[in-house]
TIZA-634888 format. One line per 4 residues: their letters; for each residue x negated, y, z negated of C-alpha. Coordinates in nm, 3 decimals, always signed. Example, Ala and Ser with C-alpha at 12.3 -4.5 7.8 and 13.67 -1.06 7.14 Angstrom:
// TIZA-634888
as	-1.230/-0.450/-0.780; -1.367/-0.106/-0.714
//
This chain:
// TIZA-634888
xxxx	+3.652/-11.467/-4.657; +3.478/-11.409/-4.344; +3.655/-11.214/-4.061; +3.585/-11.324/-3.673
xxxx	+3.352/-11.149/-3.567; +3.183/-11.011/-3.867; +2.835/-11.095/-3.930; +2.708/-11.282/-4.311
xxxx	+2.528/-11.092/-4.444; +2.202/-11.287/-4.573; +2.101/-11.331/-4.927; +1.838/-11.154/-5.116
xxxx	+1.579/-11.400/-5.267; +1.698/-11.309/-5.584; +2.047/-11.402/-5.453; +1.904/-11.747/-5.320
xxxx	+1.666/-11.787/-5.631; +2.033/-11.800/-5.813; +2.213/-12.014/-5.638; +1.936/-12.290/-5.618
xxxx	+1.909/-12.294/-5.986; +2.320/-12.326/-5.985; +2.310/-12.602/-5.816; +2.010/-12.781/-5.952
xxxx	+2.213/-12.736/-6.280; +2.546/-12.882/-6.110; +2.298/-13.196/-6.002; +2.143/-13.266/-6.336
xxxx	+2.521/-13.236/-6.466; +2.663/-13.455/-6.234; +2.407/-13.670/-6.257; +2.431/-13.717/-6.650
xxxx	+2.821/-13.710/-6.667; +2.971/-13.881/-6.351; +3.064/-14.245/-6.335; +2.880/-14.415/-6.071
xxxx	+3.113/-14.457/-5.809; +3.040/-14.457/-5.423; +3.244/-14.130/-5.415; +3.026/-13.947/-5.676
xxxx	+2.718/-14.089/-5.540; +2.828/-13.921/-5.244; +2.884/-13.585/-5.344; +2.532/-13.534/-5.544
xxxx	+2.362/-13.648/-5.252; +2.557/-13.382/-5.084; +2.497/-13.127/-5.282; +2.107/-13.249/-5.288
xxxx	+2.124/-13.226/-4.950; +2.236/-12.823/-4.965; +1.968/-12.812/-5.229; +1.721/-12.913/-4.985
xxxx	+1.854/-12.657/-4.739; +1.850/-12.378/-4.946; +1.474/-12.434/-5.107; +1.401/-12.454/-4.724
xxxx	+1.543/-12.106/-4.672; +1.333/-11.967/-4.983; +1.000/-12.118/-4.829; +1.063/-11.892/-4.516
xxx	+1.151/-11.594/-4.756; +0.730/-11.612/-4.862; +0.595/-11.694/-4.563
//
């Protein structure tokens, strides 16, 4: 856990690289074993949403 005051240290592109295929694994998952309910619906679009995010941080990693 993060104290106050104490900077997060950023994530190698390896690091990222990782955690983006975690997730996209975690989608597909979800996607294939969830019921459809609202509530489900809601958290995969969620965790698309941090997808997003994080494919967005590995684009600035190249540039």
């Amino acid at each position: 856990m993060e104290k106050a005051g104490e900077k997060i240290m950023p994530m190698t592109k390896r690091e990222l690289e990782q955690k983006i295929g975690d997730l996209e694994a975690k989608i597909v998952h979800a996607m294939n074993t969830w019921d459809e309910t609202v509530e489900a619906d809601s958290r995969i679009e969620d965790m698309a949403c941090e997808l997003s995010t994080l494919e967005n941080q590995l684009e600035k990693w190249d540039e």
